[in-house]
MARKOLSE-78954 format. One record per residue (C-alpha): residue number from 1; y, x, z. Coordinates in steps of 0.2 Angstrom, whole numbers, m for minus. Each point is the difference from the previous one (the first is absolute). Example, Ala and Ser with C-alpha at 12.3 -4.5 7.8 and 13.67 -1.06 7.14 Angstrom:
BEGIN
+-----+-------+-------+-------+
:   n :     y :     x :     z :
+-----+-------+-------+-------+
:   1 :   m22 :    62 :    39 :
:   2 :    17 :     6 :    m3 :
+-----+-------+-------+-------+
! end
This chain:
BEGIN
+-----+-------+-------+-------+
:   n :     y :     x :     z :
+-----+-------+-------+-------+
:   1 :   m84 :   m34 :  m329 :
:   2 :    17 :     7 :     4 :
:   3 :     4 :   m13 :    15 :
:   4 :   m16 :     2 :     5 :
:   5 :     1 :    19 :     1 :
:   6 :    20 :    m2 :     6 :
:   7 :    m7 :   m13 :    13 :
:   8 :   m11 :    12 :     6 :
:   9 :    14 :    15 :     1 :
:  10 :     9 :   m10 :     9 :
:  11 :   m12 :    m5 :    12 :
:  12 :    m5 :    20 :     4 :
:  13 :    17 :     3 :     2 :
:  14 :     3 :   m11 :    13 :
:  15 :   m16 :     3 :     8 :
:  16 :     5 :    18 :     0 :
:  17 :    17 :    m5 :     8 :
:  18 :    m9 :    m9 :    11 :
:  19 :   m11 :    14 :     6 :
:  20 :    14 :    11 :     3 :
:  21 :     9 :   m14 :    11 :
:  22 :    m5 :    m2 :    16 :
:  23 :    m2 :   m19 :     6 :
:  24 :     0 :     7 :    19 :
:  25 :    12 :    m7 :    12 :
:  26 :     7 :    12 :    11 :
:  27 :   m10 :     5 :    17 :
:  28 :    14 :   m12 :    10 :
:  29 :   m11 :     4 :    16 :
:  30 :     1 :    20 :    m2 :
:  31 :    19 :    m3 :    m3 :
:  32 :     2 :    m9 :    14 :
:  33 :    m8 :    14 :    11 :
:  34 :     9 :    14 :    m8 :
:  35 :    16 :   m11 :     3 :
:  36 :    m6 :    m2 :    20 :
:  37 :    m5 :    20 :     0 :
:  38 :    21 :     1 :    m6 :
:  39 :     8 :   m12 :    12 :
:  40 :   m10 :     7 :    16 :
:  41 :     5 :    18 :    m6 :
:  42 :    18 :    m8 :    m2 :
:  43 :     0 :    m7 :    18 :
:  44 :    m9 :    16 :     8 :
:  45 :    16 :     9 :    m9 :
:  46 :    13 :    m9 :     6 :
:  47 :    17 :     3 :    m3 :
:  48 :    m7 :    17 :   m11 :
:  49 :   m10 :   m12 :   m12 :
:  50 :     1 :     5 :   m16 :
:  51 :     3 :   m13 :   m15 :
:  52 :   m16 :    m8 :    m4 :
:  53 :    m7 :    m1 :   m18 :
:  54 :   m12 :   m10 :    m9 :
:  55 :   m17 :     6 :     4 :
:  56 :   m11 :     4 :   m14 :
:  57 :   m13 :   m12 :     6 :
:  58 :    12 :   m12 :    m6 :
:  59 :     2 :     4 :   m17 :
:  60 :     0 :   m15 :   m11 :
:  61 :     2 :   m12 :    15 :
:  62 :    17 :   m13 :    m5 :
:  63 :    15 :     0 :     9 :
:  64 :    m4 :   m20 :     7 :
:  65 :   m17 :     8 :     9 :
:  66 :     8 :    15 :     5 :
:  67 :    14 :   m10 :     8 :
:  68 :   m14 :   m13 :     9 :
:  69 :    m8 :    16 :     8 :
:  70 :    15 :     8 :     6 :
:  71 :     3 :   m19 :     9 :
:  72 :   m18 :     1 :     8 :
:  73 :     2 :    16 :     5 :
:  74 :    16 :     0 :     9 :
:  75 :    m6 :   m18 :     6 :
:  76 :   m16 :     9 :     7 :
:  77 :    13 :    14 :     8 :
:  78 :    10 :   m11 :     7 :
:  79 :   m13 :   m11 :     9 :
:  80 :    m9 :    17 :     8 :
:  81 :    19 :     6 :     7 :
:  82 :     1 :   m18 :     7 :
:  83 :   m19 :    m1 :     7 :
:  84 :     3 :    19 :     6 :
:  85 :    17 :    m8 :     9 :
:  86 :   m12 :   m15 :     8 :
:  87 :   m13 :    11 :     5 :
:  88 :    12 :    13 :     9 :
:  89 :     9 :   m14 :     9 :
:  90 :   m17 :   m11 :     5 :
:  91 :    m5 :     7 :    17 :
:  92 :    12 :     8 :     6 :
:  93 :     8 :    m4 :    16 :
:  94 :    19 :    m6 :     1 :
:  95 :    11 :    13 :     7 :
:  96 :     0 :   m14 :    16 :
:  97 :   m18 :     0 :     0 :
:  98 :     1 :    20 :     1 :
:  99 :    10 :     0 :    14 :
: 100 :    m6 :   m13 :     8 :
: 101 :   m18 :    12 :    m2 :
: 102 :    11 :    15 :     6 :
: 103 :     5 :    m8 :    16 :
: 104 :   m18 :    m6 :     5 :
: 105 :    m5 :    18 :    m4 :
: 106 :    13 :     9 :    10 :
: 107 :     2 :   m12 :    15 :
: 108 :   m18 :    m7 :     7 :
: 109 :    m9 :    10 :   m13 :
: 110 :   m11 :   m19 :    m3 :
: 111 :     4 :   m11 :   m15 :
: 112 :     3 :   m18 :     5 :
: 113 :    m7 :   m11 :   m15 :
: 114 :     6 :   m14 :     6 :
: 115 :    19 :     5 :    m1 :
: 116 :    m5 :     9 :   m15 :
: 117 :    m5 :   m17 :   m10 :
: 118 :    19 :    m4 :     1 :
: 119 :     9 :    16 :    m6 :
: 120 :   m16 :     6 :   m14 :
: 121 :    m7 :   m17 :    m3 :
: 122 :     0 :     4 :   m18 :
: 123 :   m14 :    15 :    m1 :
: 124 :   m18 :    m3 :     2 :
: 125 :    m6 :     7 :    14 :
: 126 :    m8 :    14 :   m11 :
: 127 :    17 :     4 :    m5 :
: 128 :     7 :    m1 :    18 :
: 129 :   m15 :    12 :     5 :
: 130 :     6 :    10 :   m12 :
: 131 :    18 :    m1 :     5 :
: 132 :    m3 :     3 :    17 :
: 133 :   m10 :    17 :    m7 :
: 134 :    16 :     4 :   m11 :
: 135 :    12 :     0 :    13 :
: 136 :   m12 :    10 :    13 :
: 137 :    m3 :    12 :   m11 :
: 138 :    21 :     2 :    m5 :
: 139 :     5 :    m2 :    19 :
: 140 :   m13 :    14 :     5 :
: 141 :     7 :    13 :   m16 :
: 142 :    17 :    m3 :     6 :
: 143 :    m7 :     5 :    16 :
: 144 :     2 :   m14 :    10 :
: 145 :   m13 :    m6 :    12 :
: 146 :    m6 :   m18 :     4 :
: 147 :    m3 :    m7 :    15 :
: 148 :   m17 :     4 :     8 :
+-----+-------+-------+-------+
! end
């Protein structure tokens, strides 16, 4: 009768100490945001960032996990700064393609295509459309006018 009733102390116990644990894994998606919230704060910063600390949403989260969102995020940072760098350059005419643009504009005021092919070959002809509209628009704010 004593083991049985020691048996079942035991087991209330630990059920107890169960109840009171939590079994929960940390929210590793919430830390993760909170940590994205801190690094695009950081950036926005700059040089006046403050030292960042760990955010409350990742409160419990291990060291090894922590360590393999700070690589996704700087990953995911780096390849936007590089996408940004791609995007800004796509397009755009080369400085010989803008002055090849500026001498059509200025002299007969008509944009030969044909000669065009050779020095902006590279942009659609979207972005030379647009180029062309670019570098009319600079040309007339620096107060220069093109040919009639």
């Amino acid at each position: 009768m004593r083991t049985r009733t020691a048996t079942l102390t035991a087991a209330v116990i630990l059920l107890a100490f169960t109840g009171c644990s939590s079994d929960d894994k940390p929210d590793t998606a919430a830390c993760k945001t909170a940590m994205a919230k801190q690094l695009d704060q950081a950036i926005a910063d700059g040089d006046q960032a403050k030292e960042g600390q760990r955010p409350a949403a990742c409160d419990g989260v291990d060291t090894k996990t922590l360590e393999r969102i700070t690589g996704e995020l700087t990953a995911d940072k780096v390849g936007e700064v590089v996408d940004d760098a791609f995007t800004d350059a796509a397009g755009q005419p080369s400085p010989e393609c803008r002055s090849w643009i500026e001498g059509e504009l200025l002299g007969s005021g008509d944009i030969d295509a044909a000669s065009g092919v050779d020095v902006c070959g590279d942009l659609t002809d979207e972005e030379l459309d647009q180029a062309i509209e670019d570098v009319t628009n600079d040309l007339t704010n620096e107060g220069a006018t093109t040919a009639p």
